[in-house]
C-alpha positions as CSV (number, residue, x, y, z in Angstrom):
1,X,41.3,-20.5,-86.5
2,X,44.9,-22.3,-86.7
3,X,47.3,-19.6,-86.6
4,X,49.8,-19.1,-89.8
5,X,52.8,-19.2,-89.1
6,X,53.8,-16.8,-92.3
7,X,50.8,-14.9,-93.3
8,X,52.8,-12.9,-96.0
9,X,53.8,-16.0,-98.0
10,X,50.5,-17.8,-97.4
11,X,48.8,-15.0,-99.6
12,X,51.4,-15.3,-101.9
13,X,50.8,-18.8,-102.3
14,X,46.7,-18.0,-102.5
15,X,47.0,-15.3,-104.8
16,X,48.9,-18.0,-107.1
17,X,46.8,-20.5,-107.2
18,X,43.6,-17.3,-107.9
19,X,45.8,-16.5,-111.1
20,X,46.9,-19.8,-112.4
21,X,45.3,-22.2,-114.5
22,X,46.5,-25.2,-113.5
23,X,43.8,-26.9,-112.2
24,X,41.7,-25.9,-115.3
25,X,44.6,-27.5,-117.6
26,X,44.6,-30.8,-115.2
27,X,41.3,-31.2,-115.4
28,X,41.6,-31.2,-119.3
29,X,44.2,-33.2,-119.4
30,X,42.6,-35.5,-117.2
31,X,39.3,-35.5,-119.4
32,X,41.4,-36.0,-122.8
33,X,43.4,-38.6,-121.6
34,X,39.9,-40.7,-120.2
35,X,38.8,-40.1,-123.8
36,X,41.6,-41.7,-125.1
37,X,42.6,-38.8,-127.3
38,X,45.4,-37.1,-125.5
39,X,48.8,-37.1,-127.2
40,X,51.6,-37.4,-125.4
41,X,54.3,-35.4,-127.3
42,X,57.6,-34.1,-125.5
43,X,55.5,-30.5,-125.3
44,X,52.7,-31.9,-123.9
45,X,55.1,-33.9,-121.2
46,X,57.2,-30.9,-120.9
47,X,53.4,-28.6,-119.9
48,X,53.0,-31.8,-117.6
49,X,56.0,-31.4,-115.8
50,X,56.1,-27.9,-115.9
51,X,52.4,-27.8,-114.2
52,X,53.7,-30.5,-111.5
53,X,56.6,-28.5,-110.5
54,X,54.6,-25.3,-109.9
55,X,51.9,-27.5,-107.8
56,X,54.9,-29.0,-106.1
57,X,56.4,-25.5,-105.2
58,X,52.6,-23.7,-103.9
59,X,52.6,-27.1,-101.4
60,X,55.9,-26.2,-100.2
61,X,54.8,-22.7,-99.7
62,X,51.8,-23.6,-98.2
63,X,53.7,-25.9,-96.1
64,X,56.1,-23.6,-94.8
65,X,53.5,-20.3,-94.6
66,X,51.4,-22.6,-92.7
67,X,54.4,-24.0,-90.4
68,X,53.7,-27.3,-90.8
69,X,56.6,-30.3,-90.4
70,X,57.0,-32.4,-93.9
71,X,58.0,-35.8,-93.2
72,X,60.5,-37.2,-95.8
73,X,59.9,-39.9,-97.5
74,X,62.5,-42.3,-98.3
């Protein structure tokens, strides 16, 4: 077992990702848009990048509560 470096914020970041949706929406998102019949209005970008920013933040979390180095890209 690796151990966490922030056990507290790891569950955090699990019990997050047990609540949300997100993956469920990106998957039909994903489906819709292979179909060809996803419309991309400014709420439907707005969910997008909504969605991306919450995935972006749980990685970050995860990232830190697993005390792991991020290298920056440029």
């Amino acid at each position: 077992r690796m151990p966490v470096e922030n056990e507290q914020e790891l569950a955090r970041v699990l019990g997050m990702l047990g609540q949300s949706r997100i993956a469920n929406n990106l998957n039909q998102l994903a489906k819709d848009a292979n179909c060809g019949v996803l419309i991309m209005d400014a709420e439907t970008r707005q969910q997008i990048e909504e969605a991306y920013a919450h995935v972006k933040s749980m990685r970050d979390s995860l990232v830190r509560a697993l005390g792991l180095l991020e290298e920056r890209s440029q």
